[in-house]
C-alpha positions as CSV (number, residue, x, y, z in Angstrom):
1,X,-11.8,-9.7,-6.2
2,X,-12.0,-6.9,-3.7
3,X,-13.3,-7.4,0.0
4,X,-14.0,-4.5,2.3
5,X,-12.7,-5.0,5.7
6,X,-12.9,-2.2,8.6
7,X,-9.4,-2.0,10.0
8,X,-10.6,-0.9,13.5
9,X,-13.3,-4.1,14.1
10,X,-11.4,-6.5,11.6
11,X,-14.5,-7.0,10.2
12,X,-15.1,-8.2,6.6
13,X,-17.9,-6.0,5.3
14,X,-18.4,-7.3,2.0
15,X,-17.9,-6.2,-1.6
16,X,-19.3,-5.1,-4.8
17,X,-19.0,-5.9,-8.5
18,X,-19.5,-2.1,-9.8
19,X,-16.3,-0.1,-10.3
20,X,-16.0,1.9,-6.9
21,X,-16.0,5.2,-8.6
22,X,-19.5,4.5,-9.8
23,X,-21.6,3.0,-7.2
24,X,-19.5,5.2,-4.1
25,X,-18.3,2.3,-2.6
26,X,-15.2,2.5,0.1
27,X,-12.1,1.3,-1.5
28,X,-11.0,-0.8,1.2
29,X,-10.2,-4.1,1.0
30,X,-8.1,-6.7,-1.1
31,X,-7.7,-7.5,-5.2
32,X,-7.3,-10.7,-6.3
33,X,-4.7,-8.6,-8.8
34,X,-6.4,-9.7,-11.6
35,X,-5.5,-6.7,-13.1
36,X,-8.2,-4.6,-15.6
37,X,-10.7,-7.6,-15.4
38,X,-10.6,-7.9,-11.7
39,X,-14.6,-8.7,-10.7
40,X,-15.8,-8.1,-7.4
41,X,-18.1,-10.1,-5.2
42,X,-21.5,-9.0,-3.3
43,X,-21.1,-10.1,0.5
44,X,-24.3,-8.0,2.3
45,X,-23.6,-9.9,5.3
46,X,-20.6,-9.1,8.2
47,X,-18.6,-11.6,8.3
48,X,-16.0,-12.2,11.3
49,X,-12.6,-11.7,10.2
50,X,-9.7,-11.2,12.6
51,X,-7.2,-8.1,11.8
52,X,-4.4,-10.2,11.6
53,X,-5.2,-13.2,9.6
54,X,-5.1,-13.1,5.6
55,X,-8.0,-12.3,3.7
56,X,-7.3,-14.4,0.9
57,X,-5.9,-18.0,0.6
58,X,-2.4,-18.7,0.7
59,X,0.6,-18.0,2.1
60,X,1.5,-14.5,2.5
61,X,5.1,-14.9,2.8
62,X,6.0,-11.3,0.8
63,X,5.0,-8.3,1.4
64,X,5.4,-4.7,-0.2
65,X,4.1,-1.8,2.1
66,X,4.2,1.4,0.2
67,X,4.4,4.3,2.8
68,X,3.7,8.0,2.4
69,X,3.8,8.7,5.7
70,X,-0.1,9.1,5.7
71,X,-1.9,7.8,8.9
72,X,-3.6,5.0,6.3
73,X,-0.4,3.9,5.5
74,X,0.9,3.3,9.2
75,X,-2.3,1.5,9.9
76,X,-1.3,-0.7,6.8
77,X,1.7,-1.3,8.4
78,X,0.4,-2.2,12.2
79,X,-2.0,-4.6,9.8
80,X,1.5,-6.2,8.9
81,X,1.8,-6.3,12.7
82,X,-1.1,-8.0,13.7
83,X,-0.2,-10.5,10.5
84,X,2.6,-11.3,11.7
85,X,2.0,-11.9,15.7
86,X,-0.8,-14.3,14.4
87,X,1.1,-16.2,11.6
88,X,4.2,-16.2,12.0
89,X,7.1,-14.3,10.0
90,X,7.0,-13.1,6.6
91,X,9.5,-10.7,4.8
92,X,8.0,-6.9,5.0
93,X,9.3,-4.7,2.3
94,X,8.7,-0.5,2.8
95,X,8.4,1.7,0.0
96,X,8.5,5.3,-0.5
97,X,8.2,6.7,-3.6
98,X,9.1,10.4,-4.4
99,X,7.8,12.0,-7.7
100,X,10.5,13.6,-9.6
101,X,11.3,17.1,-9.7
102,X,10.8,18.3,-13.4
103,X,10.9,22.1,-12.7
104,X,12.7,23.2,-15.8
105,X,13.8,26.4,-13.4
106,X,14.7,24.4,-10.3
107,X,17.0,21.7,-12.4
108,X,18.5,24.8,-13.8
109,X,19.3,25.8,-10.4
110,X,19.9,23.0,-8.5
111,X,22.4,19.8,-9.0
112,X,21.6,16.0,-9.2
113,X,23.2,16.2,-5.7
114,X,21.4,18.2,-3.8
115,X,17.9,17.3,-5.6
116,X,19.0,13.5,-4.6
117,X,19.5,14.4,-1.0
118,X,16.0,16.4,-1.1
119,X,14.5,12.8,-2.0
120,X,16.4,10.7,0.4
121,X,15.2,13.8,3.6
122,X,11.6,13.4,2.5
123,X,11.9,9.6,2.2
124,X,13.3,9.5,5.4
125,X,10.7,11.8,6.9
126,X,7.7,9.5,5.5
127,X,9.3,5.8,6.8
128,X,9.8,7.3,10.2
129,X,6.8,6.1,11.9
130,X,6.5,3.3,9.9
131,X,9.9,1.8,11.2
132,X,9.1,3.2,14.5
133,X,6.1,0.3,14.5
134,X,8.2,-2.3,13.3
135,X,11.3,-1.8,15.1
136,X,9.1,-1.5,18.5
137,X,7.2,-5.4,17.5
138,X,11.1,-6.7,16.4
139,X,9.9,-7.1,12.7
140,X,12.7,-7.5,10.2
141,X,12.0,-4.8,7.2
142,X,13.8,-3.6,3.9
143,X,13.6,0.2,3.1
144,X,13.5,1.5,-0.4
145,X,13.1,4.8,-2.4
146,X,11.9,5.0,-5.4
147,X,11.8,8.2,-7.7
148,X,9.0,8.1,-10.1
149,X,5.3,7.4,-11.3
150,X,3.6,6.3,-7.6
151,X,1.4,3.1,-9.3
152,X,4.2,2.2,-12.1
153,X,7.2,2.7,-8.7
154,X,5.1,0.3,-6.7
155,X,4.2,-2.4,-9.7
156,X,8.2,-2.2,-11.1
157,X,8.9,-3.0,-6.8
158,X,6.5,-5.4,-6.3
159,X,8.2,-7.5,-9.4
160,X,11.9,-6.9,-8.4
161,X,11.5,-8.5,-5.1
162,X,8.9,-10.9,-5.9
163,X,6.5,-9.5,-3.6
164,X,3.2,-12.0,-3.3
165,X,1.0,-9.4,-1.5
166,X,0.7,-5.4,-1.1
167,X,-0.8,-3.8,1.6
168,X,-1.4,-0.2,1.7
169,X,-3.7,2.8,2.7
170,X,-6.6,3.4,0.7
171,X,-5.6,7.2,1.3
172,X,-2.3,9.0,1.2
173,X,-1.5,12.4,2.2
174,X,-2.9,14.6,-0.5
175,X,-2.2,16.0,-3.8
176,X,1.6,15.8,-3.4
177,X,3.4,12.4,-3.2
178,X,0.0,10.1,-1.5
179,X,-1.6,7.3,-2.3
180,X,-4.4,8.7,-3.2
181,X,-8.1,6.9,-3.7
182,X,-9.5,6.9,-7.1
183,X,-6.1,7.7,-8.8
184,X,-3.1,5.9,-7.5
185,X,-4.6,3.4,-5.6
186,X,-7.2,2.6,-8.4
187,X,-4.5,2.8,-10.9
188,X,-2.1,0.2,-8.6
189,X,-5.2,-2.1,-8.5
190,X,-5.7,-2.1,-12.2
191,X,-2.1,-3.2,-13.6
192,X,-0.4,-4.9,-10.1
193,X,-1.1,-9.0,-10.6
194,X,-1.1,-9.4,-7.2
195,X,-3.1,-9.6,-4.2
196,X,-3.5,-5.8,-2.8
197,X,-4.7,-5.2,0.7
198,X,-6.4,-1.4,1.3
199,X,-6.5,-0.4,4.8
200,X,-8.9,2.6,5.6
């Protein structure tokens, strides 16, 4: 199930049971992570729902944010925020995930080494801000970088640390390295089998 919530109002706007690609609807919300035969429920009325609090029922003890260093992304992460000052501590778990270099040319060019250290510098670069937030509110996080496929990085993740929820930006920063609607995102909310929260 996917319900749309504005981050700014914390309002939940409702939902729809057409695939978002067809019917236009704004990806934001949360997945039941049903996975491929995930359904989606009509809500035409606004109904309160406080930024903080979970969307869905149950505890939301483990959570993966995947960053790009996108503004979407540090929203997800101030959602985390918000969570938390309401409910009380849960473990926070930021991701980055880089997509491998497979330049024939620049492997012949360039070793493991250096191409490593390139990751780790951009990695670095996107978490800033996002561990700015968290280290300003006191949260405890984990850091991570993954090299890889974005949506199969994130799922593989999720597993690993038994993560019960992800929350991330329904938008990334573009065509290199985001999260981005209609590809990644769509792609994480068709094979993850757990809840997934988008923030616009």
């Amino acid at each position: 199930m996917l319900t749309f919530v504005n981050h700014k109002t914390g309002t939940r706007i409702g939902t729809s049971r057409r695939h978002p690609k067809k019917t236009g609807a704004k990806l934001t919300g949360v997945n039941s992570g049903a996975g491929r035969g995930a359904m989606m429920e009509t809500c035409p009325a606004r109904v309160p729902c406080k930024p903080g609090r979970p969307i869905l029922g149950g505890a939301v003890k483990n959570v993966l944010v995947p960053v790009d260093g996108s503004a979407n992304s540090l929203r997800a992460v101030r959602y985390m925020v918000d969570h938390i000052r309401e409910n009380g501590p849960c473990a926070i778990h930021l991701l980055n995930v880089q997509l491998p270099i497979v330049s024939g040319t620049v492997l012949a060019f360039v070793d493991q080494t250096t191409i490593q250290e390139y990751y780790e510098d951009e990695a670095k670069t996107a978490l800033s801000d996002a561990k700015a937030v968290l280290d300003k509110s006191g949260i405890v996080y984990q850091a991570a970088l993954r090299v890889g496929n974005i949506a199969e990085s994130i799922k593989a993740y999720a597993t690993e640390q038994q993560c019960d929820h992800v929350v991330m930006g329904s938008r990334g920063l573009g065509a290199t390295g985001s999260l981005l609607l209609g590809s990644v995102t769509l792609k994480v909310l068709h094979t993850i089998h757990i809840p997934v929260i988008l923030i616009n």
